[in-house]
C-alpha positions as CSV (number, residue, x, y, z in Angstrom):
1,X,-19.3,102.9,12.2
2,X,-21.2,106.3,11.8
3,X,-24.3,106.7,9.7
4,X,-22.1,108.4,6.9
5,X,-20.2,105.0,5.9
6,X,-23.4,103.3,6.3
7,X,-24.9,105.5,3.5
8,X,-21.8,105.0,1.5
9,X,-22.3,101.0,1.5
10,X,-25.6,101.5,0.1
11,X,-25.0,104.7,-2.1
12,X,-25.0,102.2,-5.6
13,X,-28.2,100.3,-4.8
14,X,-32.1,100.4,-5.2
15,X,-34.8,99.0,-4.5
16,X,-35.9,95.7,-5.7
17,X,-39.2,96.7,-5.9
18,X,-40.1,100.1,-7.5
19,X,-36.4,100.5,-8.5
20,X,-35.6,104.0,-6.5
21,X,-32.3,104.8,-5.6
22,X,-31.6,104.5,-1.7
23,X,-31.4,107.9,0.1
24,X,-29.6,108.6,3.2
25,X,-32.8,108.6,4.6
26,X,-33.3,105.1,3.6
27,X,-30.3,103.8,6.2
28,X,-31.7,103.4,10.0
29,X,-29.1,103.1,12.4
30,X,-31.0,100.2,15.1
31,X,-27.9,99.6,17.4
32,X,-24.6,100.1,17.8
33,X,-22.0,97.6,19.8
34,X,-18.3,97.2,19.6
35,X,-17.0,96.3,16.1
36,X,-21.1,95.9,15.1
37,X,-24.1,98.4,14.1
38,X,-27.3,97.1,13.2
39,X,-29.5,99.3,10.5
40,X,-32.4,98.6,8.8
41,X,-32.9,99.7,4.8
42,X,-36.7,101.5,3.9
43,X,-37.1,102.5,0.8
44,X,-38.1,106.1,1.1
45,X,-40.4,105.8,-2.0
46,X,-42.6,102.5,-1.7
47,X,-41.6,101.9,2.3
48,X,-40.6,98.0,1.0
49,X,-38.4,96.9,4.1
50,X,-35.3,95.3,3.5
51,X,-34.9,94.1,6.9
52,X,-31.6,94.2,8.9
53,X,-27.9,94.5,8.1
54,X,-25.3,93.8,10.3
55,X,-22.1,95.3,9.8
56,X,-18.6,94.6,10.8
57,X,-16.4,97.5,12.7
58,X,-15.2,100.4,10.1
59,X,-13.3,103.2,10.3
60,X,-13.8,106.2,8.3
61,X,-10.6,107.1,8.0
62,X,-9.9,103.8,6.2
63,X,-12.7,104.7,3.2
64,X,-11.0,108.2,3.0
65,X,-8.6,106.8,0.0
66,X,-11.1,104.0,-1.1
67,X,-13.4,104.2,-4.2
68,X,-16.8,103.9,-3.9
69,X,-16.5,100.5,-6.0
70,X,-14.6,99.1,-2.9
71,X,-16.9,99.9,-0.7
72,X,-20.5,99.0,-2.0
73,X,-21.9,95.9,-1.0
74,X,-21.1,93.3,-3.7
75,X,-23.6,90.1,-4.7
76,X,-21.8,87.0,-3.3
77,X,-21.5,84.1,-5.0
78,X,-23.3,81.8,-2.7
79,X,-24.8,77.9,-3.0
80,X,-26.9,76.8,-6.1
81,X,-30.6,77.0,-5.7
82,X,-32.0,74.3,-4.0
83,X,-33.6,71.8,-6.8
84,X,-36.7,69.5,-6.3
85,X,-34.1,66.7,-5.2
86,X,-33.1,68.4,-2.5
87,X,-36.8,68.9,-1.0
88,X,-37.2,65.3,-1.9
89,X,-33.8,64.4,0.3
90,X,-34.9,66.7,2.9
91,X,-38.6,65.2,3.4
92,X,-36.7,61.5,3.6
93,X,-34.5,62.7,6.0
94,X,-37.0,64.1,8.8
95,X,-39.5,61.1,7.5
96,X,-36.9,58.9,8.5
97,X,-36.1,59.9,11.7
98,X,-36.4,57.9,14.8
99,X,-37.5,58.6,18.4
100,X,-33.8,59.4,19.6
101,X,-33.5,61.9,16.7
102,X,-32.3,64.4,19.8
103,X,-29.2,62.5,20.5
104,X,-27.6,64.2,17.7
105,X,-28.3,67.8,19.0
106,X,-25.4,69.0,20.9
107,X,-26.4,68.9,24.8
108,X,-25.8,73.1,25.0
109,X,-28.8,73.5,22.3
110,X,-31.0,71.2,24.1
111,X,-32.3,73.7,25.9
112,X,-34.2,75.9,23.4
113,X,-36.1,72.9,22.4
């Protein structure tokens, strides 16, 4: 994925924070790897970070048809908030946990305790 469809992903957003439309020179290309580039978003006019991105392989020709409404990264519907109920159910669960709590962690994570 070149730099030019990473700028076209982001070409319809702005900033949460001082509201300035993204430039190309917002869109930091970190890494690249098969089928995956990793790039970092700075807004160019408060320098707020927005962390990093990664994408899924693209190619260009592929976008050459598409409209930029296809393209640009869409909010997801995702989970509902998390309520006071579940921080309640959370605490109760870790609160309630015995001394073989790591008998339930799957023997290939064990390791990075």
């Amino acid at each position: 994925m070149n730099k030019k469809i990473v700028n076209m992903l982001f070409s319809d957003m702005c900033c949460s924070e001082c509201k300035s439309d993204f430039t190309e020179d917002s869109v930091f290309v970190l890494r690249k790897e098969k089928n995956l580039t990793v790039i970092q978003v700075i807004c160019q006019h408060c320098g707020k970070s927005f962390g990093i991105a990664l994408l899924g392989g693209c190619d260009e020709k592929d976008l050459a048809s598409a409209a930029p409404s296809d393209v640009a990264l869409q909010i997801q519907e995702g989970p509902d908030a998390i309520c006071y109920d579940d921080v309640i159910d959370a605490h109760n669960f870790f609160k309630n946990l015995d001394e073989k709590w790591e008998q339930y962690i799957p023997e290939n994570l064990k390791k990075n305790l």
